[in-house]
VEXDREN-2710 file (C-alpha; in Angstrom, 1 decimal):
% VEXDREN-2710
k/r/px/py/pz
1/UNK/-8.1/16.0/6.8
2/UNK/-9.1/14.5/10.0
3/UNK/-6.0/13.0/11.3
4/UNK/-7.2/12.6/14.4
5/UNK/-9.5/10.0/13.6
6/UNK/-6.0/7.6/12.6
7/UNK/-4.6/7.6/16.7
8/UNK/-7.0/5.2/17.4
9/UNK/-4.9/2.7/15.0
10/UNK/-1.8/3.5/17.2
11/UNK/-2.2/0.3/19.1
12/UNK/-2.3/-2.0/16.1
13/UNK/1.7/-2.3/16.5
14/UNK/0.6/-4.4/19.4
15/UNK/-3.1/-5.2/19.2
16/UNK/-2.2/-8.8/17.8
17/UNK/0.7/-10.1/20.1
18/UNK/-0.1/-13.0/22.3
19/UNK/0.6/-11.7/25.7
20/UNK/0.0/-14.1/28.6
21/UNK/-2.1/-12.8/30.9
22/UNK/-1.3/-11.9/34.4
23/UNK/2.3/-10.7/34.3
24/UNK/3.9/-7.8/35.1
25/UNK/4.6/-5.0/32.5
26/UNK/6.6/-1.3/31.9
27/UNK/5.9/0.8/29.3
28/UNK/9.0/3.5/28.6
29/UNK/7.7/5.8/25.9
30/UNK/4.5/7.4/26.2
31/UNK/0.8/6.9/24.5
32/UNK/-2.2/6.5/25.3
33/UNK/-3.6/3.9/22.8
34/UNK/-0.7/1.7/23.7
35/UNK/-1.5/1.8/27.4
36/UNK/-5.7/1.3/27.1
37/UNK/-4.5/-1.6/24.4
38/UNK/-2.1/-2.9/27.2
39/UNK/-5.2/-3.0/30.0
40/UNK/-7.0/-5.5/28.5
41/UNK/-4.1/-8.0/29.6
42/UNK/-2.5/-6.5/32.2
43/UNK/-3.9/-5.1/35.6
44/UNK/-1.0/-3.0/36.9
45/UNK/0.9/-1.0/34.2
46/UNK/4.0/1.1/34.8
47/UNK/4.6/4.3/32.2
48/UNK/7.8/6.3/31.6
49/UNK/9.1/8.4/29.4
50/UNK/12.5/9.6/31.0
51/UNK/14.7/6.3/30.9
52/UNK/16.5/8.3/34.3
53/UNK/12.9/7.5/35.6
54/UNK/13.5/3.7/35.7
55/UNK/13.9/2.0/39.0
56/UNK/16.4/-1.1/38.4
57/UNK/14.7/-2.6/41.7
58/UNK/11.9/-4.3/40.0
59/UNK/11.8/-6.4/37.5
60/UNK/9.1/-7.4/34.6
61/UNK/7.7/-9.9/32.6
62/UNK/7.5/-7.9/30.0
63/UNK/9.4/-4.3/28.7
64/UNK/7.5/-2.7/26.0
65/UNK/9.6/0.1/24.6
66/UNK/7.3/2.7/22.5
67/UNK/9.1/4.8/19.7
68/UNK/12.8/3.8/20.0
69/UNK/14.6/6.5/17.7
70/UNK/14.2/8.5/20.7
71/UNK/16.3/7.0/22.9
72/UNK/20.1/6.3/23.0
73/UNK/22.0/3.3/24.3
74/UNK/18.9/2.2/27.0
75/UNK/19.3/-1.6/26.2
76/UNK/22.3/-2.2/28.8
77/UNK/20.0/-0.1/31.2
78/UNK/16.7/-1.8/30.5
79/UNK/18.0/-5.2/30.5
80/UNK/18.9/-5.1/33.9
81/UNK/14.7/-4.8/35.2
82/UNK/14.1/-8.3/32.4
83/UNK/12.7/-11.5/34.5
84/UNK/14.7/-14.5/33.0
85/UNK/11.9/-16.0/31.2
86/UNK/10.0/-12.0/30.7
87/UNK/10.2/-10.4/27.0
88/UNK/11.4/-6.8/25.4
89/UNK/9.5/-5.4/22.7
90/UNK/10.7/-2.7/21.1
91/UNK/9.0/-0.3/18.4
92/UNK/10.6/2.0/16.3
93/UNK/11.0/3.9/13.0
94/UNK/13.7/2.5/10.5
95/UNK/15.3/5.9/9.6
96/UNK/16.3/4.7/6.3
97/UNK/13.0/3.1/5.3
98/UNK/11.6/3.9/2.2
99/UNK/9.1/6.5/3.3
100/UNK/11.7/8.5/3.6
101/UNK/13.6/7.9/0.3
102/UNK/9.8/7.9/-1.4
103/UNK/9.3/11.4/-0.4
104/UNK/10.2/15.2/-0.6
105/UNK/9.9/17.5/2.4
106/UNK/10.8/21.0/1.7
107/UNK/11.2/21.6/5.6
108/UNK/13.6/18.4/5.9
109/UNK/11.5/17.2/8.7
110/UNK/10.6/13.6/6.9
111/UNK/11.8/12.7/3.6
112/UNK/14.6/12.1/1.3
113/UNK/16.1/15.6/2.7
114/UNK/16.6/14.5/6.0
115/UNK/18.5/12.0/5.3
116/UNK/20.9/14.4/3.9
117/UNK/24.1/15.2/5.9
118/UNK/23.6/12.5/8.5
119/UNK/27.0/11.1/9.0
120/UNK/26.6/10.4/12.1
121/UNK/25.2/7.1/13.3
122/UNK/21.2/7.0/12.9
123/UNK/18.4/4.4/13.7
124/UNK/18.2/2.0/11.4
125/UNK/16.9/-1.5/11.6
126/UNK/20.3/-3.0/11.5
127/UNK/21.9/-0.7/14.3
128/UNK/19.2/-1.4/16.7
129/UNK/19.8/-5.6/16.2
130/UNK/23.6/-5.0/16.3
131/UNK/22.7/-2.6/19.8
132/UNK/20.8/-5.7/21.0
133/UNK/23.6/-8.2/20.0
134/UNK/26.3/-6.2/21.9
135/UNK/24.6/-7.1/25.2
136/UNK/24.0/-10.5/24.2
137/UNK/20.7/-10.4/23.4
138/UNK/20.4/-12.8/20.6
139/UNK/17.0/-14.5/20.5
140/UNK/15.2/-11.9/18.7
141/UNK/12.4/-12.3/16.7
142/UNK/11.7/-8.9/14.4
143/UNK/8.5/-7.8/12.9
144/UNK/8.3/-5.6/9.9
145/UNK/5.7/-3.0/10.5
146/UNK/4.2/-0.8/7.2
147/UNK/3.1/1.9/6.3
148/UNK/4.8/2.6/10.1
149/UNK/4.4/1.7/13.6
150/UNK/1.7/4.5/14.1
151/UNK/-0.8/3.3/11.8
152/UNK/0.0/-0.5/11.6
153/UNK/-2.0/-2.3/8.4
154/UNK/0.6/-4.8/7.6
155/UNK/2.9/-6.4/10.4
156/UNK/5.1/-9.1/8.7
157/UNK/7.9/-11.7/10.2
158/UNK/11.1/-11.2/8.7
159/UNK/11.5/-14.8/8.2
160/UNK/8.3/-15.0/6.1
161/UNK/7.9/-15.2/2.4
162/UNK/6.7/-12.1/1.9
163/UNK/4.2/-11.8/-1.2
164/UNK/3.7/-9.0/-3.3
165/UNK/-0.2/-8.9/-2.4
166/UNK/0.9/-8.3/0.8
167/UNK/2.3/-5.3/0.1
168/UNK/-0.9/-3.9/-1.4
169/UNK/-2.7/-3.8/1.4
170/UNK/-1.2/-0.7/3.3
171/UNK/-1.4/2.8/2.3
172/UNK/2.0/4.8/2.3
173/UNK/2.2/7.5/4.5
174/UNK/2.7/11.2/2.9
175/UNK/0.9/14.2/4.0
176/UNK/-0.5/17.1/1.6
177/UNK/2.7/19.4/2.2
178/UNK/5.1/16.7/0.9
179/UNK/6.1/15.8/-2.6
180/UNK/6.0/11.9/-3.8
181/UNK/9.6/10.8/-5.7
182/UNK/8.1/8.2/-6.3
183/UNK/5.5/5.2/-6.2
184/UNK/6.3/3.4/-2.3
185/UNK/4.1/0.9/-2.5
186/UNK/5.6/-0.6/-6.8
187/UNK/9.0/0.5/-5.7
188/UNK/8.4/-2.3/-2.6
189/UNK/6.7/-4.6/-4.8
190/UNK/10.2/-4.4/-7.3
191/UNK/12.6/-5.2/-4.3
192/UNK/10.4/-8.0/-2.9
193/UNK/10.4/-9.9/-6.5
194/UNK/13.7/-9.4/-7.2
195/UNK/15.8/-8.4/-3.9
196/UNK/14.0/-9.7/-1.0
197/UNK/16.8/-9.8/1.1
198/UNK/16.7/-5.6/1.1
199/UNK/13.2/-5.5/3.0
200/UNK/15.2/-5.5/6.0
201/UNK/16.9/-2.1/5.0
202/UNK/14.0/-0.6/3.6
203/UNK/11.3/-1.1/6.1
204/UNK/9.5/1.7/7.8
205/UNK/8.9/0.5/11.1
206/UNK/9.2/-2.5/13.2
207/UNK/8.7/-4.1/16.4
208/UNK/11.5/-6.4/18.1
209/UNK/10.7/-9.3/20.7
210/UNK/13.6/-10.2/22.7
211/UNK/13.5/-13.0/25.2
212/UNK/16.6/-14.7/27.3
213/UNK/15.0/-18.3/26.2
214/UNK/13.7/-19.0/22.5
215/UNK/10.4/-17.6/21.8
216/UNK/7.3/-19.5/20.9
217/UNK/5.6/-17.0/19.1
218/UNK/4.4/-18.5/15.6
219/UNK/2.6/-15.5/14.1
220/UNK/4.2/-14.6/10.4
221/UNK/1.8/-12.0/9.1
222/UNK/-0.7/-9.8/10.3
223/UNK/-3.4/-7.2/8.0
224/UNK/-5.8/-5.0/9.7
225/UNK/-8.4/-3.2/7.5
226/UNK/-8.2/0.5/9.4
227/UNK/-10.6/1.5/6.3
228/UNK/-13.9/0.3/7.6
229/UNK/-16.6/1.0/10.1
230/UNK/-15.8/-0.5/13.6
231/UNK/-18.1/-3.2/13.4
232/UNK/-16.2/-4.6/10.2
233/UNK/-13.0/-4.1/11.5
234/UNK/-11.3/-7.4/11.7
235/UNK/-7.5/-8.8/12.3
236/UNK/-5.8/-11.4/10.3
237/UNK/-3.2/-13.3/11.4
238/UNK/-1.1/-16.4/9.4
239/UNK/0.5/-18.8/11.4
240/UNK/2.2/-21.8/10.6
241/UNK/-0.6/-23.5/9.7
242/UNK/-3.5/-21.6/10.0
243/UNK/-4.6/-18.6/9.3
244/UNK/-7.1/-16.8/11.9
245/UNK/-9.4/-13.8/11.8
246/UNK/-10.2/-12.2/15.4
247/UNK/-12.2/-8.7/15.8
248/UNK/-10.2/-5.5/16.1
249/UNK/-13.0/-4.6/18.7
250/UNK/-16.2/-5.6/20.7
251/UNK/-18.4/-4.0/17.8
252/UNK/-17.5/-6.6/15.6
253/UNK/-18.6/-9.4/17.0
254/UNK/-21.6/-9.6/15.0
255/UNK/-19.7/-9.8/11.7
256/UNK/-18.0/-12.5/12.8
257/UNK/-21.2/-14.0/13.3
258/UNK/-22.8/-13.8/9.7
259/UNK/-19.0/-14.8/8.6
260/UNK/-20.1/-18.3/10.3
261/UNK/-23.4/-18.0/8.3
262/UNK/-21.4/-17.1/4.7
263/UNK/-18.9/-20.4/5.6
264/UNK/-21.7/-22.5/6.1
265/UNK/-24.3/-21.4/3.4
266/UNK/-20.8/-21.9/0.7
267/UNK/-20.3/-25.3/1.9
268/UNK/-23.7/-25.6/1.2
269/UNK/-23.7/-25.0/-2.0
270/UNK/-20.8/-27.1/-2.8
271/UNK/-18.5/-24.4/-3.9
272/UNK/-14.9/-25.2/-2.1
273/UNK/-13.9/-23.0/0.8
274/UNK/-10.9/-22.9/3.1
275/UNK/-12.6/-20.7/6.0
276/UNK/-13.7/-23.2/9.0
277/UNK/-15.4/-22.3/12.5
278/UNK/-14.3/-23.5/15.9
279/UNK/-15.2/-22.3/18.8
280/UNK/-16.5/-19.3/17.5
281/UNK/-14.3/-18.2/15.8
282/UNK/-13.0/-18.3/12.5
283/UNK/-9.1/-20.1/10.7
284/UNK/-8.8/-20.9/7.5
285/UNK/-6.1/-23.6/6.2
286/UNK/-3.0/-22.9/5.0
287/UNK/-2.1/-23.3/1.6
288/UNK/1.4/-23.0/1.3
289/UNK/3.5/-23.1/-2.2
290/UNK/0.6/-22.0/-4.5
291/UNK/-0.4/-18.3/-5.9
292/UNK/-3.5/-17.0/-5.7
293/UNK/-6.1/-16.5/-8.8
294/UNK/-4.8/-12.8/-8.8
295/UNK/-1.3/-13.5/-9.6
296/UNK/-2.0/-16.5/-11.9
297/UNK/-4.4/-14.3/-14.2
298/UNK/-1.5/-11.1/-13.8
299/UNK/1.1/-13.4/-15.1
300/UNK/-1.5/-14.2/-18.0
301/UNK/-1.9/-10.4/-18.5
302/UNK/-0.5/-11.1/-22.5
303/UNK/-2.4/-14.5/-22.9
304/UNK/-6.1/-12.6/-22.5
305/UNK/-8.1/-15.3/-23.7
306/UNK/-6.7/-17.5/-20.8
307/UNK/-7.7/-14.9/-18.5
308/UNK/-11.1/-15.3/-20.2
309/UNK/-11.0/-18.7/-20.0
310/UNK/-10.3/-19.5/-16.3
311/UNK/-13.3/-16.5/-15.5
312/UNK/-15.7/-18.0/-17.5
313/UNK/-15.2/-20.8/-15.8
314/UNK/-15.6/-19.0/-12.5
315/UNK/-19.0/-17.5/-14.0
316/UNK/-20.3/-21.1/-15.2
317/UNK/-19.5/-22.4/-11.9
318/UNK/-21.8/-19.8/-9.9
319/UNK/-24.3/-19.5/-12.6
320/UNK/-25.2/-23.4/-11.5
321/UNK/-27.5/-22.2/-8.8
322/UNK/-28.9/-18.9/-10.8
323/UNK/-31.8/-17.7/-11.2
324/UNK/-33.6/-15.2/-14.0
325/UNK/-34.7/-11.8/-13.3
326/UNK/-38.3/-12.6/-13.5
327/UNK/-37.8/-15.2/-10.5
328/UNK/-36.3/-12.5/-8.4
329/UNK/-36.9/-8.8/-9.6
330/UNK/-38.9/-7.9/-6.5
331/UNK/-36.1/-8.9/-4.2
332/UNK/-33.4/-6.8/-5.9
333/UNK/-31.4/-4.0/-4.1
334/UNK/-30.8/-1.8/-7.0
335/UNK/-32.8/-0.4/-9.9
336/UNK/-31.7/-0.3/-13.5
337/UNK/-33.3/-0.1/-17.3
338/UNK/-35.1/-3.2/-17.1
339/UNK/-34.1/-4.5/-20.4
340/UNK/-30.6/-4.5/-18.9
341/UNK/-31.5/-6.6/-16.1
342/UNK/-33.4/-9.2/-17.8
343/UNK/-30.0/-10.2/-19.5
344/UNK/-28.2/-10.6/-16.3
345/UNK/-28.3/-14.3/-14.0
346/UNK/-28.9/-13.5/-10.2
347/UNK/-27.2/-15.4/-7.3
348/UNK/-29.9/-15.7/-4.3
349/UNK/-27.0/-15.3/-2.1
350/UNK/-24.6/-13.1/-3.6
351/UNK/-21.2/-14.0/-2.4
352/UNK/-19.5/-10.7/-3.6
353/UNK/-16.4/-11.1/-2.2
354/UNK/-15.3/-14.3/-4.2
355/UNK/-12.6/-12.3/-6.3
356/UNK/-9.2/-13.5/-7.4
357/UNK/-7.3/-12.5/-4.3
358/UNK/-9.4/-14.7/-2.0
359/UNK/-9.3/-17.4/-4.7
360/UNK/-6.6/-20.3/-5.3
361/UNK/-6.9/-22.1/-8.5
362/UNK/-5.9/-25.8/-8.3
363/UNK/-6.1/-28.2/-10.6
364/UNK/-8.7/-25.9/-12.9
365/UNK/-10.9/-25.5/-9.2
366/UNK/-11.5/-22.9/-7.3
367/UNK/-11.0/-22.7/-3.8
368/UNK/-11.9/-19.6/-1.7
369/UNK/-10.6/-18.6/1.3
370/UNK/-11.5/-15.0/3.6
371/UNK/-15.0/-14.6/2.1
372/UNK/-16.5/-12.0/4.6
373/UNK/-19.9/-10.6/2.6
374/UNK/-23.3/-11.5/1.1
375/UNK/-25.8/-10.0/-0.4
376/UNK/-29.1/-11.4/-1.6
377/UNK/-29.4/-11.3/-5.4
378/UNK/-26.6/-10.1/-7.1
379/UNK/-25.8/-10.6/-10.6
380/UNK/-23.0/-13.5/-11.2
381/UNK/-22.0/-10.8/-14.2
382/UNK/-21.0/-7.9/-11.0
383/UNK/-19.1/-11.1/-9.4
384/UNK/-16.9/-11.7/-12.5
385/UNK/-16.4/-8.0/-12.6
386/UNK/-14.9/-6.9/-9.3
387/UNK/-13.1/-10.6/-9.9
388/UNK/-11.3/-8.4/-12.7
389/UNK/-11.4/-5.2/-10.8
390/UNK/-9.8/-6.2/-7.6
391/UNK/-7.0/-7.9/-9.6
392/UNK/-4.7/-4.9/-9.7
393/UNK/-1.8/-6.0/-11.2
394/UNK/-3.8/-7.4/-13.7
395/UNK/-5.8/-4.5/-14.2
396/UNK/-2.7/-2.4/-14.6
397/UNK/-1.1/-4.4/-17.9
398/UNK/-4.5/-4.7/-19.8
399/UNK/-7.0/-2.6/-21.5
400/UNK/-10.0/-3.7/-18.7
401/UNK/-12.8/-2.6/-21.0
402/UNK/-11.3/-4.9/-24.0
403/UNK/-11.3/-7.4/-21.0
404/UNK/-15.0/-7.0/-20.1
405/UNK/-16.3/-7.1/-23.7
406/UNK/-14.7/-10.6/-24.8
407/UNK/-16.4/-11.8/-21.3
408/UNK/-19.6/-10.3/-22.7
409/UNK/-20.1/-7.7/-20.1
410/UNK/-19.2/-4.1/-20.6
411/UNK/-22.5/-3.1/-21.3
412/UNK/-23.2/-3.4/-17.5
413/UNK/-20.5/-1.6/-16.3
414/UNK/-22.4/1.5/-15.4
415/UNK/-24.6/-0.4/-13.6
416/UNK/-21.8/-2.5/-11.4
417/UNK/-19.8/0.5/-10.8
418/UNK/-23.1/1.9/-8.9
419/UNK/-23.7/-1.4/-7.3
420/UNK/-19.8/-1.7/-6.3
421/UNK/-19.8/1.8/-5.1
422/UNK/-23.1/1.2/-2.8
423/UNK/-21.6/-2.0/-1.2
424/UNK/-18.1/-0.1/-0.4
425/UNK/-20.0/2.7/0.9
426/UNK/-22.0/0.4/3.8
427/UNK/-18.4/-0.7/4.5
428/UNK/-16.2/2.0/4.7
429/UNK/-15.7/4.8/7.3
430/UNK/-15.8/8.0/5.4
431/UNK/-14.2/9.6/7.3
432/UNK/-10.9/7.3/7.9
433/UNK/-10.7/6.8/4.2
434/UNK/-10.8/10.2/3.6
435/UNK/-8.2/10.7/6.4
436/UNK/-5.7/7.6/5.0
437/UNK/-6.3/7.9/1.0
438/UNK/-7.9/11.0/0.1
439/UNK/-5.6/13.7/-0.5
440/UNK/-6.7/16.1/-2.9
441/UNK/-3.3/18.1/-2.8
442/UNK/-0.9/15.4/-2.6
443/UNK/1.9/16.0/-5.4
444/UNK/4.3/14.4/-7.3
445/UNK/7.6/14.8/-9.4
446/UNK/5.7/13.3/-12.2
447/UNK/2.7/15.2/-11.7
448/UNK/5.0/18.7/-11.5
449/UNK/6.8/17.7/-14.7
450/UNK/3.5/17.2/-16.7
451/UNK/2.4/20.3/-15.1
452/UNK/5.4/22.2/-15.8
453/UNK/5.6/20.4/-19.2
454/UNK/3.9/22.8/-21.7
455/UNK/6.2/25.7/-19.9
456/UNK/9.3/24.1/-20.6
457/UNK/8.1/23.3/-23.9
458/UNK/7.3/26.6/-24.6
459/UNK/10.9/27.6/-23.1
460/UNK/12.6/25.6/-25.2
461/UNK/10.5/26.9/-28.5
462/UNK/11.1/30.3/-27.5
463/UNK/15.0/29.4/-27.4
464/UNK/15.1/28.1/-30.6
465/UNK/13.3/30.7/-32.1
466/UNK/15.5/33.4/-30.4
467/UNK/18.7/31.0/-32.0
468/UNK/17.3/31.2/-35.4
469/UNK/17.0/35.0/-34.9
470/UNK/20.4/35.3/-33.8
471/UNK/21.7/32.8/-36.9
472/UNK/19.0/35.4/-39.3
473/UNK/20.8/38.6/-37.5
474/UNK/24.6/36.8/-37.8
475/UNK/23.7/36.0/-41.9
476/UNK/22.3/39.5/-42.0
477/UNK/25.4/41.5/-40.8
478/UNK/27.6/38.9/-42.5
479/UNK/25.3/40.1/-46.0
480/UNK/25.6/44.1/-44.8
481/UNK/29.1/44.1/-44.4
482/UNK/29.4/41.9/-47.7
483/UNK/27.1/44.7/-49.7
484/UNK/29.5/47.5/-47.3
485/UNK/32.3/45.9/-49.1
486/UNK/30.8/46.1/-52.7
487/UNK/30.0/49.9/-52.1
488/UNK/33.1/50.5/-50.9
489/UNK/34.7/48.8/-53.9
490/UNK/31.8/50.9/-56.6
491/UNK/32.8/54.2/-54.3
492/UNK/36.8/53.7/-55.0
493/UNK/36.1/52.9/-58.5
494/UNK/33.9/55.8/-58.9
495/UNK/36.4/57.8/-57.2
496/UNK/39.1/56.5/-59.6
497/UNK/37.4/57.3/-62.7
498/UNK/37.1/61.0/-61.8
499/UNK/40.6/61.3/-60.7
500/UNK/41.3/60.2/-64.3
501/UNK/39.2/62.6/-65.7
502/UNK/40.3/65.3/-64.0
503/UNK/43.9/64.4/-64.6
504/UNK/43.0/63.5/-68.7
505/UNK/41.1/67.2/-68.6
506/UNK/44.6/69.0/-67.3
507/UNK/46.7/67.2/-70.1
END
């Protein structure tokens, strides 16, 4: 596994905050990512790892404090080098976040074992804001970071309404030599619906702004997609109002670009979208109050023919502006039986991305938001599917192939896996992926149990069996000493019939 390929994502924590440019900074805690991030706003940038190392004869604009479970009681120290109207951020691990509870370490490094025996005060979340709050520090603003501060892919306000789509889009993190309890990312998805109030506790990582004076920072959510090739790698971030998609670097630029085209071609064809350019770049309104597609058709997951309903109306919508395979079989990208294809209605610009997720449903419309790829004729048929496909809760409480042959088109799902497997692999780094989800040893308590289950099984059978011999041996002696007692008895009695012989023989 190439984990070395994931430091690059170490400066995510920060990648997105709004610094203001030509101010003074000091980093205490060292990496690198963090400091080449930092020089793209700052000229002059301090570093130091030994808090005895700090000089309380200058002060900063801004104190960035990297990795704060390794330090103890700084804040009285480090508040002392703050400019009136300058900012602290600190970034830390929340040793009781659920990474650790989700996970077995036989070495009791990480994991539910090292949380063992600590009665002695440790870095939570709660300690660090009640730290901050001893020295008056008040006006904090905290940022939820998961799967951790390391490899940022969801940063999320604590004051936002955090939804449970949000929480899908991050991979927990748990190497090959540890042992899953259990299911991080469901587990999260449990508390959010029905104890929200216990994010806070159960957070991995976070990052805290402090300021003297209240801060103007109106970010509430940020997603990166760590996953792809540099030049799709993009940054999301929902504001009050607005939602906004920047690059995560200079290669990306050009998708930005044909993101423009997509917006404009859609509005073109009269299909509702929330994305908007402006000055080059790209927001999207807000909708506040509503679900998306994906959670309306999840929470239909037992009315199927609703869910069949509201996607064939998605399907007659794009099939408006469709054409037949004879009109377009020399353009297409893929190859199939051609019988197949003939059946299927192609969408000159396939807009591939239009899938429940990026979809509200309003007033039996649908309005698309974050649509980021096209590809010339595609089948409407592949739309609808990865519309079911990328609808995971959905996908989890229904039979998907039952799903696919009321909608009339299971018979192309060999052909749309291929074609959905092609598209993902232009997108993807390999070797990220690999690095983030692929883990070929990874095991889990469930996994040992079904493992171990024909064993115990077996055990048990074997225990029973050797019971039932014991019962057959206990009946056995019981009988033996039974049949010893009637021998015994036929013994005496033959014994007492010759006495009285002999004796009758005498007289």
């Amino acid at each position: 596994m190439n984990q070395d390929k994931l430091k690059i994502f170490n400066s995510n924590i920060i990648k997105w905050y709004p610094f203001e440019k030509d101010k003074t900074i000091i980093q205490i805690g060292l990496n690198e990512c963090i400091t080449k991030e930092l020089e793209k706003n700052f000229k002059n940038i301090k570093t130091i790892e030994n808090i005895d190392d700090l000089s309380l004869d200058i002060k900063y604009d801004y104190i960035l404090i990297y990795g704060y479970e390794n330090y103890n009681d700084i804040i009285e120290k480090v508040i002392e080098i703050m400019n009136d109207k300058g900012k602290m951020l600190i970034i830390g691990n929340n040793q009781l976040g659920i990474n650790n509870w989700s996970k077995y370490d036989i070495e009791s490094k990480n994991g539910i074992l090292s949380l063992e025996n600590q009665y002695e005060k440790i870095k939570t979340l709660s300690y660090v804001k009640k730290e901050l709050q001893k020295n008056n520090l008040t006006k904090i603003n905290t940022f939820y970071a998961f799967p951790d501060y390391k490899t940022s892919e969801v940063i999320i306000n604590e004051n936002y309404n955090i939804d449970i789509s949000y929480i899908e889009r991050y991979n927990p993190n748990i190497s090959e030599d540890e042992i899953k309890v259990f299911d991080e990312i469901k587990m999260l998805k449990t508390i959010v619906l029905n104890a929200p109030e216990m994010i806070s506790f159960f957070v991995n990582s976070y990052l805290i702004e402090i300021s003297k004076e209240e801060s103007e920072n109106s970010i509430n959510y940020v997603s990166f997609n760590n996953y792809r090739k540099e030049q799709y790698q993009l940054i999301t971030i929902i504001k009050d109002n607005v939602v906004e998609k920047l690059t995560a670097n200079n290669k990306a630029e050009k998708h930005i670009n044909n993101m423009i085209d997509i917006i404009n071609n859609i509005k073109y064809e009269n299909i509702k979208i929330l994305d908007y350019e402006k000055d080059g770049k790209i927001y999207s309104k807000l909708i506040k109050n509503q679900s998306t597609l994906d959670s309306i058709l999840a929470n239909n997951a037992n009315n199927i023919d609703k869910v069949v309903e509201i996607l064939n109306k998605q399907r007659d919508m794009l099939l408006k502006d469709s054409v037949k395979y004879q009109e377009c079989k020399d353009k297409l990208n893929f190859s199939d039986d051609e019988e197949i294809l003939d059946k299927l209605n192609y969408m000159e610009k396939g807009y591939w991305d239009m899938v429940p997720k990026n979809c509200f449903y309003i007033n039996d419309e649908f309005v698309f938001f974050d649509q980021e790829w096209e590809k010339d004729y595609l089948p409407v048929e592949f739309v609808i599917y990865r519309a079911i496909i990328n609808s995971y809760d959905l996908v989890r409480k229904i039979n998907i192939d039952e799903l696919l042959e009321k909608l009339n088109i299971l018979q192309y799902k060999e052909l749309f896996e291929n074609i959905d497997k092609e598209l993902r692999e232009e997108i993807i780094d390999k070797q990220v992926y690999e690095a983030m989800y692929k883990k070929d040893n990874l095991k889990a308590i469930d996994n040992l149990i079904n493992e171990n289950k024909s064993y115990w099984q077996e055990i048990i059978r074997s225990g029973e069996y050797i019971k039932n011999l014991e019962k057959y041996l206990e009946e056995a002696k019981n009988d033996n000493a039974k049949k010893q007692e009637y021998i015994n008895a036929l013994e005496n009695e033959i014994e007492k019939n010759a006495n009285n012989k002999k004796f009758l023989k005498r007289n």
